[in-house]
N, C-alpha and C positions, 0 to 999 in steps of 0.2 A: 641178659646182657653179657657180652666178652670181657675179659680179665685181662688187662695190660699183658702183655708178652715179657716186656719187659720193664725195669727202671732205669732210668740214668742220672747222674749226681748233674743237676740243673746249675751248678755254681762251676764245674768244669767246662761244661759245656759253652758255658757265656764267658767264663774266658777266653777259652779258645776261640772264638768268634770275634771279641774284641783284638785278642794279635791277630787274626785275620787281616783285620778291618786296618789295623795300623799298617800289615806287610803291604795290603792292596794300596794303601793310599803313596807310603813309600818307595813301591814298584810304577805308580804310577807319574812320579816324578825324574823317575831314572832310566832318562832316553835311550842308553846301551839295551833297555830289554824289552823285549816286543811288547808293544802296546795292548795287543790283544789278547797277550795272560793278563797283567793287571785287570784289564777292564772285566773278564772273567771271572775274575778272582770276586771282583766288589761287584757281580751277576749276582754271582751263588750267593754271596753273602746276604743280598737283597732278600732273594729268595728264601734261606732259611728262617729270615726274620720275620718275616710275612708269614712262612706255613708255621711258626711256633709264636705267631699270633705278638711278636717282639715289635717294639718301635723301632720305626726305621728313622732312622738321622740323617740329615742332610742331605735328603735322598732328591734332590730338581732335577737331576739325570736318569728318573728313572725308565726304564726300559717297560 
């Protein structure tokens, strides 16, 4: 069997994901900025959650 390459501190990471989550949902309230980073933005977010096996919230829009 392979040996992790590396580690990562799993408690950074998920915060960082959650201001993600907060900037995508805030960007997607503020008309001034193109609709199509926000909606990007809570893409990836989707995404990360799913490949690191994370519950996704609130997700009825998903792609």
């Amino acid at each position: 069997m392979s040996e992790p390459v590396e580690t990562i501190e799993v408690i950074s990471v998920l915060a960082k994901l959650a201001e993600a989550e907060r900037d995508a949902r805030e960007l997607s309230t503020d008309e001034s900025y193109r609709a199509g980073q926000a909606a990007g933005l809570e893409l990836a977010q989707r995404i990360v959650r799913e490949l690191a096996g994370l519950p996704v919230e609130a997700d009825s829009s998903r792609v």
